[in-house]
C-alpha positions as CSV (number, residue, x, y, z in Angstrom):
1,X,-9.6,-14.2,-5.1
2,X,-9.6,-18.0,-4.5
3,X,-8.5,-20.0,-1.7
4,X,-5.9,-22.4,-3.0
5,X,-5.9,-24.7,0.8
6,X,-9.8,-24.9,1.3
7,X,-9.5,-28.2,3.0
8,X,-6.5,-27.6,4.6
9,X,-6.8,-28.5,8.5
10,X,-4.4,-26.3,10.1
11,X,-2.2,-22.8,9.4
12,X,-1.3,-22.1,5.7
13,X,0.4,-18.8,5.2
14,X,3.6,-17.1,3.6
15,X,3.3,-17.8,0.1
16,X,6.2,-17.0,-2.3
17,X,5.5,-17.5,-5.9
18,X,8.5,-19.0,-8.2
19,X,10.1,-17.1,-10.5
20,X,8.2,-18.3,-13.2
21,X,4.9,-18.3,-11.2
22,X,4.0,-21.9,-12.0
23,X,4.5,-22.8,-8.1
24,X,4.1,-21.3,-4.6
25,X,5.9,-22.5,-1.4
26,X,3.9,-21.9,1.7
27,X,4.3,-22.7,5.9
28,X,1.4,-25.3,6.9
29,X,0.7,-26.6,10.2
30,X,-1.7,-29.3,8.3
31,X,0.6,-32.0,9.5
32,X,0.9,-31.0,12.9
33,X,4.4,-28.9,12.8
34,X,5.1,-25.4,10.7
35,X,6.9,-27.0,7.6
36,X,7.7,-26.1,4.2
37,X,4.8,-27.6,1.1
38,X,5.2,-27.1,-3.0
39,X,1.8,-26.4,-5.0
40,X,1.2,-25.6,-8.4
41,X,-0.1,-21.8,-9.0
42,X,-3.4,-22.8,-8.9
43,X,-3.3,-25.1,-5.6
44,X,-3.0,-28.6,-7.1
45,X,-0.3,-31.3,-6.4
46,X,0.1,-29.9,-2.5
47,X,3.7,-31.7,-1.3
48,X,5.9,-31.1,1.3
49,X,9.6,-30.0,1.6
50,X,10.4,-30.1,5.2
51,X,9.4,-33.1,7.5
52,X,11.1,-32.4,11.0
53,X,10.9,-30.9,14.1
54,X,11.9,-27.8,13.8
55,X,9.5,-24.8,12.7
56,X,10.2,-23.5,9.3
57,X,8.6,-20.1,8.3
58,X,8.9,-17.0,5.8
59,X,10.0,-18.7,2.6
60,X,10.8,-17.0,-0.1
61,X,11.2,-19.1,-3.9
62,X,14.9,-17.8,-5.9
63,X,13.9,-16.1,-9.3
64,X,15.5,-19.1,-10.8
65,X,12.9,-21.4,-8.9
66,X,15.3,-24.0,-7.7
67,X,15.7,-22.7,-4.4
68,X,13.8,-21.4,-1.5
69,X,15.3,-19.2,1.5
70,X,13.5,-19.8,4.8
71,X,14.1,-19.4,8.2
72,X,14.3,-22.4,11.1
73,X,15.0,-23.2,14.5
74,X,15.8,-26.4,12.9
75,X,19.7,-26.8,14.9
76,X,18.0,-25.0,18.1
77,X,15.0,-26.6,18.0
78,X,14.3,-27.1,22.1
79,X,14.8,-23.6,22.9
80,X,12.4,-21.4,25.1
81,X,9.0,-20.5,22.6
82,X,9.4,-17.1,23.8
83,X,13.4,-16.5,22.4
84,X,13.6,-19.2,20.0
85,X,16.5,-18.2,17.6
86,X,15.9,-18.6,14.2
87,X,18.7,-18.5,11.7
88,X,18.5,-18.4,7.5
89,X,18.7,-21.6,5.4
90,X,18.9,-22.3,1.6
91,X,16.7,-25.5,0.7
92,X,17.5,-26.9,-3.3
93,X,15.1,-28.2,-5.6
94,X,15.6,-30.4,-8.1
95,X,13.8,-29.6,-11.6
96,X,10.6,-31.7,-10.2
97,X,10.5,-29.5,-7.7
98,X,12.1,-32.5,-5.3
99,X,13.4,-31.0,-2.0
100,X,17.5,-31.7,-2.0
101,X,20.1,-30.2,0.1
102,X,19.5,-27.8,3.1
103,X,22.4,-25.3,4.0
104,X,22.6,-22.9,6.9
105,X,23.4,-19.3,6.2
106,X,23.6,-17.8,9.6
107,X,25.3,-19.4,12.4
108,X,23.2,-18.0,15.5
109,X,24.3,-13.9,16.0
110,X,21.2,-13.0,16.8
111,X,17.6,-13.1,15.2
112,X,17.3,-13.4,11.7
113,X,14.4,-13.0,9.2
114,X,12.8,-11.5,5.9
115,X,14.6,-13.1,3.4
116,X,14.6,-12.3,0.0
117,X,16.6,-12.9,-3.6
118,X,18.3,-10.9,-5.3
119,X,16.8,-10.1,-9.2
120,X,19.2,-12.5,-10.2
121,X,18.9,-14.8,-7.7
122,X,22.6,-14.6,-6.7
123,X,22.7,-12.7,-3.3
124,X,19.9,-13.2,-0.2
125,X,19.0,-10.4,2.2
126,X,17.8,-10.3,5.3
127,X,17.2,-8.9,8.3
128,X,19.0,-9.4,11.6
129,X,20.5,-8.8,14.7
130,X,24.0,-9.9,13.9
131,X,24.9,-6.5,14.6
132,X,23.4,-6.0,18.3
133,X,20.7,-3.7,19.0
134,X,21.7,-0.4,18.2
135,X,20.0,2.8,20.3
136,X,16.6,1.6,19.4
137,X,16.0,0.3,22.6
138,X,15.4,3.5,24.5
139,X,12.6,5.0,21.5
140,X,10.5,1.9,21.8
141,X,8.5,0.1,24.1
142,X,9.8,-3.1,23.1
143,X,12.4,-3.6,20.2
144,X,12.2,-5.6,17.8
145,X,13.6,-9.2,16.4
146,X,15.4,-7.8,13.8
147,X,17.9,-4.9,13.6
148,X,20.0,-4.1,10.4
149,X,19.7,-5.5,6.6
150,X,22.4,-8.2,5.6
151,X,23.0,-9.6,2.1
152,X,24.5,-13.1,1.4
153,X,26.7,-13.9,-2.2
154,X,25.0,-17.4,-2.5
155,X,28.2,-18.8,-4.2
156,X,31.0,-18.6,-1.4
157,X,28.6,-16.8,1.6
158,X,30.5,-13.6,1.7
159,X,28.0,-11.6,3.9
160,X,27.8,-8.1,3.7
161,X,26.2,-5.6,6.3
162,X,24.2,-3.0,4.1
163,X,22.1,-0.8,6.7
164,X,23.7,0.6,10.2
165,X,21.3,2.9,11.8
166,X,18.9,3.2,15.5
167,X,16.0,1.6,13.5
168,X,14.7,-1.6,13.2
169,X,14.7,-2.8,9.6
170,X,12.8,-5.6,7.9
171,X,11.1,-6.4,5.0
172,X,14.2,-5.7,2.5
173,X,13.0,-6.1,-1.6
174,X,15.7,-6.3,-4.0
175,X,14.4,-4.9,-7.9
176,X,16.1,-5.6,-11.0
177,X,18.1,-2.2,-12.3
178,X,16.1,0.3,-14.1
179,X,13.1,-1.6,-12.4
180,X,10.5,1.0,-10.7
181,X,11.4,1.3,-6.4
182,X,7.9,1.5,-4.8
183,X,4.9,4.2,-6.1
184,X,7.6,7.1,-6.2
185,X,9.0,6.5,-10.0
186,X,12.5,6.4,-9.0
187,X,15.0,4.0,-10.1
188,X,17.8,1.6,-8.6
């Protein structure tokens, strides 16, 4: 193991690795906020993506490695700490790895997190509460921020609800076909 932020002043978490594992995008509080930094694989050329006042967390880099899936408070960005709504975002990169365009995903229905690409990089999923909180409620102490699993066609944002159960889900992965699921052998 090596520590690729050794002199790094604040928070540096969340990695994601680029498709062609040459990069990693990371959350860093170095600058004073939670934003969005670009290093290479083996933590030189540190930049940073996002520069605002919102608080930018979970990315996750596009198998194609010109575009990174986060989540923001970034057009809600004064409400209460405590139920701060975070919604999904799509941030370009140019083939320097230049931040470009930021586009909104979800429109506020709820929390939403744990974004991930498709194999193909053509469809994002994630987790939220678009849905409401199912029967959850009453088996838990405390429910959680996310309820079902969503995924997003990139191209003209057809969003599709995939999971409709009482259980939180989270933490969706999406494997190419044929590709191994998990330590039990089976395939998609």
């Amino acid at each position: 193991m090596q520590n690729l932020t050794p002199n790094s002043p604040g928070f540096d978490g969340y990695p994601s690795f680029s498709g062609d594992g040459e990069q990693i995008v990371f959350v860093s509080g170095r600058d004073g906020g939670l934003d969005l930094y670009l290093m290479n694989a083996d933590g030189t050329n540190v930049r940073r993506l996002t520069n605002d006042h919102a608080i930018d967390l979970f990315p996750s880099f596009s198998p194609t490695s010109n575009q990174i899936a986060f989540v923001s408070n970034r057009d809600n960005p004064k409400s209460d700490p405590k139920s701060t709504i975070f919604d999904v975002y799509l941030l370009d990169l140019d083939p320097n790895g230049a931040a470009g365009k930021i586009r909104r995903i979800t429109h506020g229905e709820g929390q939403h997190g744990d974004t991930q690409f498709s194999y193909d990089g053509k469809w994002l999923i994630f987790a939220s509460e678009a849905g409401g909180i199912n029967d959850e409620q009453p088996l838990v102490p405390a429910t959680q921020l996310y309820g079902e699993i969503y995924a997003c066609r990139i191209s003209d944002g057809t969003t599709i609800r995939l999971t409709d159960n009482k259980w939180e889900e989270g933490m969706a992965s999406w494997g190419a076909p044929g590709e191994p699921f998990g330590n039990f052998g089976e395939t998609r």
